[in-house]
N, C-alpha and C positions, 0 to 999 in steps of 0.2 A: 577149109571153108565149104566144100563141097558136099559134107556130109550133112554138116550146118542147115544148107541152104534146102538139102533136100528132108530132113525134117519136118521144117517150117513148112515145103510145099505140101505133105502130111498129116504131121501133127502138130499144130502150132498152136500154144498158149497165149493169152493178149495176155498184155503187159498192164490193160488197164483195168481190167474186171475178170473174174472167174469163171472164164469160156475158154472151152479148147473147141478148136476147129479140126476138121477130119477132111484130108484131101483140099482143103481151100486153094492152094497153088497148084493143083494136079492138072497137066497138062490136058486138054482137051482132047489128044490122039490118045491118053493114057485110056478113054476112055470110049474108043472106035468098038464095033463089032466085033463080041466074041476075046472082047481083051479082060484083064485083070487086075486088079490092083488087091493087098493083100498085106496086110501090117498088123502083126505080131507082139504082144508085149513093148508096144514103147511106152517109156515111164516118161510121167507128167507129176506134176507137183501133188495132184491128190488119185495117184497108182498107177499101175500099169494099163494101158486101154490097148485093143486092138479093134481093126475093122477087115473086113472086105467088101471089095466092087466089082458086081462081076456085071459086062454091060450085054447085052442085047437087044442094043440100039435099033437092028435090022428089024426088029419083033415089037417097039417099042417100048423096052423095059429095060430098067437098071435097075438089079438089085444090090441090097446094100444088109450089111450083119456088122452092127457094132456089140462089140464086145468090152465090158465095161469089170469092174471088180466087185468079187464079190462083196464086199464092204461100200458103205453107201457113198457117192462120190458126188463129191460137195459142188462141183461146178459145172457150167450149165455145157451141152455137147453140138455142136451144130456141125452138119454134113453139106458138108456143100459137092454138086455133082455137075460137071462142067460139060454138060451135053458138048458132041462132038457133028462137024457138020452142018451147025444151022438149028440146031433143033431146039425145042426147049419142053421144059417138065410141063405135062397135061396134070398130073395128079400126082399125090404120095400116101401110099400106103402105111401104117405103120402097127405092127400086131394083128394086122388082118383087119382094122380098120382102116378110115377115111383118115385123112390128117387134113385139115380146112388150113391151119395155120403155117403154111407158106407162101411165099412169094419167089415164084416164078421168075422173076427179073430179078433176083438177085442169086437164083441158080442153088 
């Protein structure tokens, strides 16, 4: 069950629509200063995805590289980043732009 559960904290697919989540259960200290998180080819129903998170909380930044397949992947990808600490997301970047379409409270 263990491997199961950690997964899910991961990479977890809803059961009810065509979203994978990236990190949505990742522990808050996973995500302290100077730590990492780092997943490799896990397969999901439409291919293999990988991410990293590397934080630099002390600096106010996490960055984040999702890694997706080369073939077009049919359902929707949501990161969730569980600041550690108290803190919470001022902005998100994405391609070198602004990304307006997050919400903060929901991490």
């Amino acid at each position: 069950m263990v491997p199961l559960f950690a997964r899910w904290m991961l990479v977890f697919e809803d059961p009810q629509s065509p979203v994978v989540w990236l990190a949505k259960g990742a522990p808050r200290a996973w995500l302290a200063d100077a730590q990492r998180i780092d997943v490799d080819g896990a397969p999901t129903s439409w291919g293999r995805i990988g991410f990293s998170i590397d934080s630099h909380v002390g600096q106010g930044e996490v960055k984040a590289n999702v890694r997706l397949p080369a073939t077009p992947f049919a359902a929707v990808v949501k990161l969730r980043l569980r600041a550690p600490e108290g803190k919470r997301l001022q902005s998100v970047t994405v391609n070198g732009q602004a990304w307006k379409s997050f919400d903060a409270t929901e991490e």
